[in-house]
C-alpha positions in Angstrom: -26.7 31.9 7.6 -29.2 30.4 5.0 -32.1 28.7 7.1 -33.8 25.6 6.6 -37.3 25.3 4.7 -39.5 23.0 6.3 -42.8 21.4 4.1 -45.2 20.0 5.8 -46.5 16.8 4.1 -49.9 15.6 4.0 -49.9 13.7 6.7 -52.8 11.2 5.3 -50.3 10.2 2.1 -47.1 10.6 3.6 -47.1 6.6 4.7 -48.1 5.7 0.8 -44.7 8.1 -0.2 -40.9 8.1 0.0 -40.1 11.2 2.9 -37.4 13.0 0.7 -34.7 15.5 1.7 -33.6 17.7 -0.5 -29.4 18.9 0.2 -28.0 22.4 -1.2 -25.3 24.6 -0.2 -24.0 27.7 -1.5 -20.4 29.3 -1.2 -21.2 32.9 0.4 -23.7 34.9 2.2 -23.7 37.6 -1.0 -27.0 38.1 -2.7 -26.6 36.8 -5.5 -26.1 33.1 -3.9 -28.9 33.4 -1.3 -30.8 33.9 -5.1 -29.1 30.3 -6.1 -30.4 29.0 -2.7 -34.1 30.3 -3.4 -33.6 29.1 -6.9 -32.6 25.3 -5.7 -35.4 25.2 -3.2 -37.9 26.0 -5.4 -36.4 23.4 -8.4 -36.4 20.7 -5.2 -40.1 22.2 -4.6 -41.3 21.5 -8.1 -39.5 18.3 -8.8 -41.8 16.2 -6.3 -45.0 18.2 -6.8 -47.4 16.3 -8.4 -45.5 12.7 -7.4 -47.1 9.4 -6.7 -44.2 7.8 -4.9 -42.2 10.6 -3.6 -42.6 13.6 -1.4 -40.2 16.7 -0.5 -40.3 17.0 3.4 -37.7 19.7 4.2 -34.8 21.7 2.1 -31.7 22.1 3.8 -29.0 24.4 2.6 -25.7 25.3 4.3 -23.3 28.3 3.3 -20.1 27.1 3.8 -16.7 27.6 2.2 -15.4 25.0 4.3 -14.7 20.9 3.6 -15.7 19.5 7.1 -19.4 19.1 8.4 -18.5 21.7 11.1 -19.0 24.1 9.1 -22.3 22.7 8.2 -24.7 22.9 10.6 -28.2 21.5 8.4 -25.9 18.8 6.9 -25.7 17.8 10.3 -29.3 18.3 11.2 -30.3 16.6 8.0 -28.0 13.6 9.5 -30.0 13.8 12.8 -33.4 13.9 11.1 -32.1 10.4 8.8 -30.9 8.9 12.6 -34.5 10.0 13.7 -36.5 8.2 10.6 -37.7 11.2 9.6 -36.5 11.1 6.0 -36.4 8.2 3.5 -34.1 9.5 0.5 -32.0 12.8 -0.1 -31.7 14.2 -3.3 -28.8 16.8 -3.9 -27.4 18.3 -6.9 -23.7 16.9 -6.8 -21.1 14.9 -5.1 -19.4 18.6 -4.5 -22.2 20.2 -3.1 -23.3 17.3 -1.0 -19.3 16.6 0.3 -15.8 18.3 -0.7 -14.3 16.2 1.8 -14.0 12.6 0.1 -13.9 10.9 3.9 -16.7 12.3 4.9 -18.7 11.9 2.3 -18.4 8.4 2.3 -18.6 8.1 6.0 -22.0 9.8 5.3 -22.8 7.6 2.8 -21.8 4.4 4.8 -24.6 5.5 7.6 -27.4 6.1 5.2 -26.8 3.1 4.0 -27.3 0.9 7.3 -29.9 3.1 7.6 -31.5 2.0 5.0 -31.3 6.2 2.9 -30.6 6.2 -0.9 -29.2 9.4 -2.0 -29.0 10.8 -5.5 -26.3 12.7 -6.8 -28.1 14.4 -9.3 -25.3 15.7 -11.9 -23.5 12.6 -11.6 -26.5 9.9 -12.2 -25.4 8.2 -9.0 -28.5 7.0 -7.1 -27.1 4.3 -4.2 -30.5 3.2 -4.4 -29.0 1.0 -7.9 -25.8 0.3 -6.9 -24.1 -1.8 -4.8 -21.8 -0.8 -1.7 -18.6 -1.8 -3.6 -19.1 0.5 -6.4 -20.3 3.4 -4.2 -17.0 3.1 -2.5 -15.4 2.3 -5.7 -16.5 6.2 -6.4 -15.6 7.5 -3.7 -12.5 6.2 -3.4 -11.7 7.0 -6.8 -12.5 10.6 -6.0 -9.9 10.8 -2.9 -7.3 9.2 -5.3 -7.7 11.8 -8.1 -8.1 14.7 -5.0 -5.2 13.0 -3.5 -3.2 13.0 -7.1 -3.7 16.5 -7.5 -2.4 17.8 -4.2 0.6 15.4 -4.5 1.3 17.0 -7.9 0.9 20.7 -6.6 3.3 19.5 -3.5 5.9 18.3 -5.5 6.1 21.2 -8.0 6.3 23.7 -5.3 9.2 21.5 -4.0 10.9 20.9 -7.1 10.8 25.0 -7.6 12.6 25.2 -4.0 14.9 22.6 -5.0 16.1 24.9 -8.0 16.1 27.8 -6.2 18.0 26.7 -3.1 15.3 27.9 -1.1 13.9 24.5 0.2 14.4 23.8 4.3 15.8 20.4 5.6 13.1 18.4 7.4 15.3 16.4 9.3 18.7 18.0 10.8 21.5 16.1 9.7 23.7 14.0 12.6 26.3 16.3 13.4 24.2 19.4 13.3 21.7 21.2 15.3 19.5 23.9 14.7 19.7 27.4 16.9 17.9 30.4 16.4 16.5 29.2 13.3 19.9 28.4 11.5 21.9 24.9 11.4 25.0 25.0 13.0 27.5 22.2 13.7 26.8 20.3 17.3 30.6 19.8 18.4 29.8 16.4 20.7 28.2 15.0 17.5 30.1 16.4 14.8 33.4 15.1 16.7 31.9 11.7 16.1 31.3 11.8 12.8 35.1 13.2 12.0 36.3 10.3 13.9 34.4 7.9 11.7 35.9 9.7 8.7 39.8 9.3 9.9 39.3 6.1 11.4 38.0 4.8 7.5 40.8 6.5 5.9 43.2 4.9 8.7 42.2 1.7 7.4 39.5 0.6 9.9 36.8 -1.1 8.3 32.8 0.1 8.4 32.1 -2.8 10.9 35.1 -2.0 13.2 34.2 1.3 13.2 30.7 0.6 14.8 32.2 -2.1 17.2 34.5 0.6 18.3 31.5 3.0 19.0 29.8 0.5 20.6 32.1 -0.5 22.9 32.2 3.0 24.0 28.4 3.6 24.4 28.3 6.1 22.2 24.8 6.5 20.5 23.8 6.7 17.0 21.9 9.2 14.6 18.8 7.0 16.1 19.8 7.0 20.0 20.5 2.8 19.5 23.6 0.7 18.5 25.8 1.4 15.6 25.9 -0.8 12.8 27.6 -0.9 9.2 25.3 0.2 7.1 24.8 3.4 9.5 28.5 4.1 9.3 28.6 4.0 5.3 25.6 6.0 5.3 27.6 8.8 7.0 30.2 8.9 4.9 28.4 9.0 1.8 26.4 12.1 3.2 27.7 14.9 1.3 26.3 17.3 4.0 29.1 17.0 5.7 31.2 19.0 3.4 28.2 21.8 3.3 26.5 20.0 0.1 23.0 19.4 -0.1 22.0 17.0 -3.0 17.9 16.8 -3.5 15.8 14.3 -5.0 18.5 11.3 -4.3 15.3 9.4 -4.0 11.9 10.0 -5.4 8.4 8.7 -4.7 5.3 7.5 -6.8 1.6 7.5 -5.9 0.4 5.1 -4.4 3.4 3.3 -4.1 4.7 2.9 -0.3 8.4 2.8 -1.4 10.7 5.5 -2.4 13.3 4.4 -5.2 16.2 5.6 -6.2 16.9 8.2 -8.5 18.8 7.3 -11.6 17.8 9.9 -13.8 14.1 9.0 -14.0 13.6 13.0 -12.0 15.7 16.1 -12.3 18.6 16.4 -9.0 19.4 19.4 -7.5 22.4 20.2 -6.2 23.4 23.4 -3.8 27.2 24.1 -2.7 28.3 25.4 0.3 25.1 25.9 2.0 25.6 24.5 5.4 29.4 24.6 7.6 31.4 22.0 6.7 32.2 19.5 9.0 34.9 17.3 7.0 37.0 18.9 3.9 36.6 18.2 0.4 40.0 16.3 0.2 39.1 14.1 3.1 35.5 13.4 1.8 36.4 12.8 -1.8 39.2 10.2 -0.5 36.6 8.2 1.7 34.4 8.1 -1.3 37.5 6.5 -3.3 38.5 4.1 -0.9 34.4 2.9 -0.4 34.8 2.4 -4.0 37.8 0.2 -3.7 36.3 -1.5 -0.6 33.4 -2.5 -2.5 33.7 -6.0 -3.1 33.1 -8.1 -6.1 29.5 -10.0 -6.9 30.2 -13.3 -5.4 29.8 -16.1 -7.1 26.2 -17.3 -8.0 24.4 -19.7 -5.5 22.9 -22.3 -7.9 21.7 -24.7 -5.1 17.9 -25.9 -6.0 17.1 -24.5 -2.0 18.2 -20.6 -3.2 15.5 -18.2 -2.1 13.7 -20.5 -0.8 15.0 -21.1 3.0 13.0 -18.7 5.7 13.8 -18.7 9.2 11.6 -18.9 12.1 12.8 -15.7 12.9 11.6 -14.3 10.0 14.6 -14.0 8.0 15.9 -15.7 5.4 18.8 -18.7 5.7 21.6 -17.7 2.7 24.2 -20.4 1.3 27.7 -19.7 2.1 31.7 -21.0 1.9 33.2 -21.5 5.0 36.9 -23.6 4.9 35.5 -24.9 1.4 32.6 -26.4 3.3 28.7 -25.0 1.9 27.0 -23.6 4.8 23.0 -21.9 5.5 23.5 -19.1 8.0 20.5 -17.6 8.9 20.9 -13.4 7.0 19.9 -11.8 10.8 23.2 -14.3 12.9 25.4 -11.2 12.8 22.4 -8.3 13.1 24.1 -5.9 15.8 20.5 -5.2 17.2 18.3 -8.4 16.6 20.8 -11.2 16.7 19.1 -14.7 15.5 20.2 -17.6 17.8 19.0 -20.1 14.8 22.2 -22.6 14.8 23.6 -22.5 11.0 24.0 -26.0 8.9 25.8 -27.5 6.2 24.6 -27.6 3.1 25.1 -31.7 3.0 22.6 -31.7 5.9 20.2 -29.8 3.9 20.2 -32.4 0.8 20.6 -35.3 3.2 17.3 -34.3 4.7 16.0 -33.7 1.0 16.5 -37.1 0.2 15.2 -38.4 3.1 11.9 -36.6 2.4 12.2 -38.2 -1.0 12.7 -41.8 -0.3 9.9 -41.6 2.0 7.0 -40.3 -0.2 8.7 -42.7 -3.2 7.9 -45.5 -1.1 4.7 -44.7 0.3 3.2 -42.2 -2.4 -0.6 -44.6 -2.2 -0.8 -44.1 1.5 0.3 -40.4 1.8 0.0 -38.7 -1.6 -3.4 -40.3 -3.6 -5.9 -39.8 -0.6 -4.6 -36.1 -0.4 -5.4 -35.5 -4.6 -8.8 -37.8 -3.8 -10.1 -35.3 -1.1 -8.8 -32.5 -2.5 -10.6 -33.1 -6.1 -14.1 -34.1 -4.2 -13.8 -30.6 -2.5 -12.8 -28.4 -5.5 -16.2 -29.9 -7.3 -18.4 -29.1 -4.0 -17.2 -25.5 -4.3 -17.0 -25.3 -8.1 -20.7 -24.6 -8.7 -20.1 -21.6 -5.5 -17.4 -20.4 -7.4 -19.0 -20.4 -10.7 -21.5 -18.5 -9.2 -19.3 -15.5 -8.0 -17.3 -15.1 -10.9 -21.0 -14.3 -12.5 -21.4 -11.8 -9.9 -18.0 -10.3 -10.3 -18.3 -10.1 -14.2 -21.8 -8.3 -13.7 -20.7 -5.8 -11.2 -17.5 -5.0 -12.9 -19.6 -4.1 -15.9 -21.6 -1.7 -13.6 -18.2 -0.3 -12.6 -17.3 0.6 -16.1 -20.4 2.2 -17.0 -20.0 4.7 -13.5 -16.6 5.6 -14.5 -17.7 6.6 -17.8 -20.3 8.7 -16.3 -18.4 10.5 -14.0 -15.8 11.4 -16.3 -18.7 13.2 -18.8 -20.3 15.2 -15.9 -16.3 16.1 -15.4 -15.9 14.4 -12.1 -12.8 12.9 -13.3 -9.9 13.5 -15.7 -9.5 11.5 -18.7 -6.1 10.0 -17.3 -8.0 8.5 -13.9 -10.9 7.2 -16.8 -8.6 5.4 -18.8 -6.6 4.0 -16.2 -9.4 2.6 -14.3 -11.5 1.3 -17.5 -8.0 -0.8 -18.4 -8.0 -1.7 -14.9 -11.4 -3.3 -14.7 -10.9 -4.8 -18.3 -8.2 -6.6 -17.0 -10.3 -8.1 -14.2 -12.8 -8.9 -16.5 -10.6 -11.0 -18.8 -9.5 -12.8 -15.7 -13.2 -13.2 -15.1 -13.8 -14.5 -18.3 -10.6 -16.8 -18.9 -11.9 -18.6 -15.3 -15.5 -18.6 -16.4 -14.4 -20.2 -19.3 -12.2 -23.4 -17.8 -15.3 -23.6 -15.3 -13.2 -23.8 -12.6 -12.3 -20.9 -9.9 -8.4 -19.5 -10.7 -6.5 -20.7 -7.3 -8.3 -24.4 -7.5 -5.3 -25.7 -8.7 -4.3 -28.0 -5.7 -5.9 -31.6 -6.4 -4.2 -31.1 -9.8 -0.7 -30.3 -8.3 -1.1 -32.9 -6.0 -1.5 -35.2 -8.7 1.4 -33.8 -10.8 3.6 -34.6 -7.3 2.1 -38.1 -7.4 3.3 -38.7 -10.9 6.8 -37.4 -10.1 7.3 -39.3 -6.9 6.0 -42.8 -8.4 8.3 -42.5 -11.2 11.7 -41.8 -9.4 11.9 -38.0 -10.4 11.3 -36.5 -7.1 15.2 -36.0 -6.3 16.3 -34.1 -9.0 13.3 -32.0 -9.5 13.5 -29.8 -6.4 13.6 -26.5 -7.9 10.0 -27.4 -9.7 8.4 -29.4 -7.0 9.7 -27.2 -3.6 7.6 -24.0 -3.1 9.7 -22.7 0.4 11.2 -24.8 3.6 11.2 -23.1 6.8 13.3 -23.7 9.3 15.2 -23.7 12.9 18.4 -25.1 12.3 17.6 -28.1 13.9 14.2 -29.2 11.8 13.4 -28.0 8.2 9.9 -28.4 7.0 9.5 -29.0 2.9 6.4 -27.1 1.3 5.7 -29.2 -2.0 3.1 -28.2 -4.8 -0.3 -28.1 -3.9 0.6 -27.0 -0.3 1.9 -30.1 1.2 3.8 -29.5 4.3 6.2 -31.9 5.4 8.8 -32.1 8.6 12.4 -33.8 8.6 15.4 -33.0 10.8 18.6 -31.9 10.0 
């Protein structure tokens, strides 16, 4: 292991001089890089000599193959010495050499910032010292995305090449299976299950029945709870059951949390006869026909002005519906086998009644309710405006900043082109945003004194009743009371 070189500073200057620490690290114990680390100690060495405001204290070097400070015991000891205040800056030669790990880099950096430790990266012209907080995490972060990026792409070719070769294990054992000796084979108790939910469908018995039926008989699902619908469709759609695998039904993006489904945007694999069937082909193909046939046709569209707009308390969403030729809000979770809501449903002539009544009221007394909210609300908005003004100048300065480090980490090579480009048109954007608000001198989301007036306006000249669909943001309610949430954030209560 490479030891640490400790200069002794004279001590009569060193309270004039910044106390620096100089970082290195080399791959291998082999000669030639214990040269590199005599090399970089004596650049370090020569860099300070001779310097009014700054003085080398100690070199520390590391060899280490590793990413985690573990393996690094004078990055730790240079940490300890920084904790002690026995050092004032570090110098090192790159982000790379200083951290491969992204995290811990910027956990490292994080410290020596409270601290009060600047640290130049050297290669990269990044000295913390000039920049704020946002942008050195900015860097980072940008670093574990493109790090992240890479791995994901190396990850999914390997996959896609298992895919094609019918090589590529199941993660999660189908229901109906279980896996012995290294090998899937069919679970009897289980698999019984699932041919009873393919004969019962084909006997006529409807997806919803079927998971009644189970129910009633305590018979668990894939995920140990109750049975529902949507579980039982999902079983016969599996086309594992007839010893098929199909890969890539879904796919994922970076950085996005959802998987979506694959129409063609990504190759599909599929692989016959690779597990033991559980159903035949004839069976399975005739489910899929009849799911077809079950499928029912896109109702007719809900054109009330409340569409989309009703939430529950219980955190669903109310839906419009026919019953006996009689409009109807039912709450989406009143038939949810697991999480019932208790929310009474209502008529859709109790909803508009209580629209109306909302309506008359702030037609008749707009003065008293309406102008004192757009009075207060405009005095506030020009308190804040000069605030706001202020921050947008801040913004607009530091996203400039921002542009010129991405530029200069993609020249020393610390990024690809791609990440550059995407995260210059990125920050371009928020600068024109920047801009567009600087220019109407007025923050972007201080719209609410001049929606309030618009409301006024509306309500004093008879309007209000047919203009829900413009004027209602959302209505929330119980079944019992419904509260209205008007433009400019308005909140008002009626019952049904």
């Amino acid at each position: 292991m490479v030891k640490m070189t400790v200069i002794h500073a004279n001590m009569s200057e060193q309270t004039l001089k910044k106390r620096v620490g100089a970082y290195c690290r080399v791959s291998t114990q082999k000669k030639e890089q214990l040269h590199s680390f005599e090399a970089q100690k004596e650049y370090f060495t020569g860099l300070y000599n001779g310097s009014d405001e700054e003085e080398l204290v100690a070199v520390y070097a590391d060899t280490a193959s590793g990413t985690s400070s573990h393996n690094r015991p004078f990055f730790s000891q240079m940490l300890e010495d920084c904790r002690q205040g026995k050092i004032d800056r570090i110098v090192t030669k790159s982000i790379s050499r200083f951290a491969r790990n992204t995290r811990e880099c910027l956990s490292a950096l994080r410290e020596l910032k409270k601290l009060g430790i600047t640290v130049l990266f050297e290669k990269e012209g990044i000295d913390t010292a000039k920049i704020s907080d946002e942008i050195i995490i900015s860097i980072m972060e940008g670093l574990a995305q493109e790090e992240s990026a890479s791995i994901s792409r190396n990850i999914r070719w390997g996959l896609r090449k298992k895919m094609a070769s019918g090589t590529l294990g199941i993660a999660r054992i189908p229901y109906g299976y279980q896996k012995s000796d290294g090998l899937i084979q069919i679970n009897e108790s289980t698999a019984a299950v699932v041919r009873r939910i393919f004969s019962l469908y084909l006997s006529g018995k409807g997806a919803k029945a079927i998971a009644a039926l189970l129910n009633c008989e305590e018979i668990l699902s894939p995920c140990g709870g109750k049975w529902s619908n949507v579980t039982i469709l999902k079983i016969l759609r599996q086309e594992k059951y007839i010893g098929d695998i199909r890969w890539q039904k879904t796919y994922s993006v970076f950085m996005e949390e959802k998987s979506k489904i694959n129409r063609g945007e990504q190759d599909s694999f599929y692989v016959r006869d690779c597990l033991p069937a559980i159903i035949s082909r004839d069976d399975f193909m005739a489910a899929q026909s009849l799911r077809e046939k079950n499928t029912r046709a896109p109702k007719k569209i809900n054109l009330s002005p409340f569409r989309r707009k009703t939430k529950c308390t219980c955190g669903r969403s109310y839906y419009y519906k026919e019953c006996n030729k009689k409009g109807m809000w039912v709450c989406s979770a009143k038939y949810d086998e697991t999480r019932p809501c208790i929310n009474p449903s209502f008529s859709d002539e109790q909803y508009h009644a209580a629209w109306m009544r909302l309506c008359q009221k702030l037609e008749k007394y707009a003065n008293e309710i309406l102008m004192p909210c757009v009075m207060q609300c405009s005095i506030l908005e020009e308190t804040l405006v000069a605030d706001e003004m202020h921050l947008i100048e801040e913004e607009l300065r530091e996203l400039h900043k921002r542009k010129y480090v991405i530029f200069s980490l993609f020249e020393n090579g610390c990024i690809t082109m791609d990440r550059m480009m995407t995260s210059d048109k990125e920050i371009d954007r928020k600068i024109s945003v920047y801009e567009k608000m600087e220019e109407k001198n007025h923050p972007a989301d201080s719209f609410s004194a001049e929606k309030l007036e618009r409301l006024y306006r509306i309500f004093t000249t008879g309007q209000a009743k047919n203009s829900a669909e413009d004027i209602l943001l959302c209505s929330k309610t119980d079944g019992r009371t419904i509260e209205f949430e008007l433009l400019g954030g308005l909140k008002l209560k009626e019952e049904l």
